[in-house]
C-alpha positions as CSV (number, residue, x, y, z in Angstrom):
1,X,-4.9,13.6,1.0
2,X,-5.9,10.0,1.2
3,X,-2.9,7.2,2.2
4,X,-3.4,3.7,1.2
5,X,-1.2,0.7,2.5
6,X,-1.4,-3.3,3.2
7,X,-0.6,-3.4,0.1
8,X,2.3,-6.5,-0.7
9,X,3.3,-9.9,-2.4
10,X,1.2,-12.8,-1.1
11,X,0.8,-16.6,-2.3
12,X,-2.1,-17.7,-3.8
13,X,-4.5,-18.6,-2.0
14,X,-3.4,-15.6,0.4
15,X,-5.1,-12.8,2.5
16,X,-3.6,-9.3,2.5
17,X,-5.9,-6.4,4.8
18,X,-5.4,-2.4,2.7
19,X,-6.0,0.4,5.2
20,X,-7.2,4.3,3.6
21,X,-6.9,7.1,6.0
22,X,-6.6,10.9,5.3
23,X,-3.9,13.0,6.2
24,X,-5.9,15.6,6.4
25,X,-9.7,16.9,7.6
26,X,-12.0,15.9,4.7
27,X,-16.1,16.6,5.6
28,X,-19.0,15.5,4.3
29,X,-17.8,12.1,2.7
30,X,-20.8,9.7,1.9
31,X,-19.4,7.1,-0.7
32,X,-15.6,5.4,-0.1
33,X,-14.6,2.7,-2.4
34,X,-11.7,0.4,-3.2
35,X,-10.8,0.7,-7.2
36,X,-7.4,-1.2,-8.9
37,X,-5.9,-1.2,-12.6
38,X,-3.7,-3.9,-13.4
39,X,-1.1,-3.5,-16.1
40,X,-2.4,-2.8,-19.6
41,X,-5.8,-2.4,-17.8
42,X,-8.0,0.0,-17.4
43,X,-9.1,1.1,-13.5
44,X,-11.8,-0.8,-12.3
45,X,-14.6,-1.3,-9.2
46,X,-13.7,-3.4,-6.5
47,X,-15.9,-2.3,-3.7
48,X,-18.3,0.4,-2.5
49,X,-19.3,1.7,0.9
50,X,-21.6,4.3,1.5
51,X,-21.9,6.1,5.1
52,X,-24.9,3.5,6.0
53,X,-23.0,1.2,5.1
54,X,-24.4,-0.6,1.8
55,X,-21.7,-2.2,0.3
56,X,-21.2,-3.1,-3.3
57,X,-18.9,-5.7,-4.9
58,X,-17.6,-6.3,-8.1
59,X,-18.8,-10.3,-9.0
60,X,-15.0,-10.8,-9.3
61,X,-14.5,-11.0,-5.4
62,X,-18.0,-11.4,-4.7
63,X,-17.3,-13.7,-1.1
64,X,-13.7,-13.3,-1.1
65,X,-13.3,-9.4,-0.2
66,X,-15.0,-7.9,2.3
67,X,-15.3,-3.7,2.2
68,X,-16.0,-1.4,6.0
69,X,-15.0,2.0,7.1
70,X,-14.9,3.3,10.1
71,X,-16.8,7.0,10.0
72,X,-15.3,8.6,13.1
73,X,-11.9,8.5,11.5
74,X,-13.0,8.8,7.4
75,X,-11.1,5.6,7.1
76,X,-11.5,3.0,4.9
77,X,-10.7,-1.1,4.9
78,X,-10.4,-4.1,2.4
79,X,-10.5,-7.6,4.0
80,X,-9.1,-9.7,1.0
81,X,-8.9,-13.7,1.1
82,X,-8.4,-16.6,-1.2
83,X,-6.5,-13.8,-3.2
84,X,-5.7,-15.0,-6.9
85,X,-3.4,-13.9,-9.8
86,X,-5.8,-11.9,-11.1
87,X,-6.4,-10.2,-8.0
88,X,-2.9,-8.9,-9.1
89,X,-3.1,-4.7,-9.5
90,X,-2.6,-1.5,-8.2
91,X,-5.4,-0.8,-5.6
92,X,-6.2,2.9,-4.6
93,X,-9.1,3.9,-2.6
94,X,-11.6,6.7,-2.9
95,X,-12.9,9.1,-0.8
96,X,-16.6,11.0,-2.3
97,X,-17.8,14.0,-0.5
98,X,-21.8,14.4,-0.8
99,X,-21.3,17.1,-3.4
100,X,-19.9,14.3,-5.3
101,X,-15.9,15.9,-5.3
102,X,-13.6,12.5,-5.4
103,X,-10.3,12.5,-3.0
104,X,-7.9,9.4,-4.9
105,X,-5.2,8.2,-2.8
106,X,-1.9,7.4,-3.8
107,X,-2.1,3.4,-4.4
108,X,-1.1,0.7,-2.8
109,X,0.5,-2.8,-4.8
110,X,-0.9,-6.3,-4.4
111,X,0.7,-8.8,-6.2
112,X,-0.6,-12.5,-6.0
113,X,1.6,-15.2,-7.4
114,X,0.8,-18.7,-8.4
């Protein structure tokens, strides 16, 4: 139900903007986040927002990503600059209702070469 994209091959050095919208009517979402899993990885934390808006960064792009949502239409941004290799991954965003039930969406490549 969720749609990720921005997603796309960018220099280092780079900045690249992922969007996350539903297809559908989802209620009662409090927590959206930005998660990746490069190859031979395992997925991992990029960025939390909750519905007040506390964010929460992984120290890997602490300064460099910047998370916001937009509550009147459930979606859901990453703001990414001074992109590196590592940076390189599959990024999918997440969607948690209050009750705690997770919507994934589909994923959305960024690769970063050097």
């Amino acid at each position: 139900q969720l749609q990720a994209f921005g997603g796309g091959l960018v220099q280092s050095g780079g900045s690249l903007r992922l969007s996350c919208a539903p297809s559908g009517t989802i209620f009662n979402i409090n927590v959206m986040g930005w998660y990746r899993q490069a190859p031979g990885k395992q997925r991992e934390l990029v960025a939390t927002v909750t519905i007040g808006g506390s964010t929460n960064y992984a120290d890997s792009v602490k300064g460099r990503f910047t998370i916001s949502r937009d509550n009147a239409k459930n979606a859901l941004y990453l703001q990414m600059n001074n992109l590196k290799p590592e940076d390189t991954a599959v990024y999918y965003c997440k969607h948690q209702t209050i009750y705690g039930r997770p919507y994934w969406g589909q994923g959305t490549q960024v690769t970063v070469s050097s």
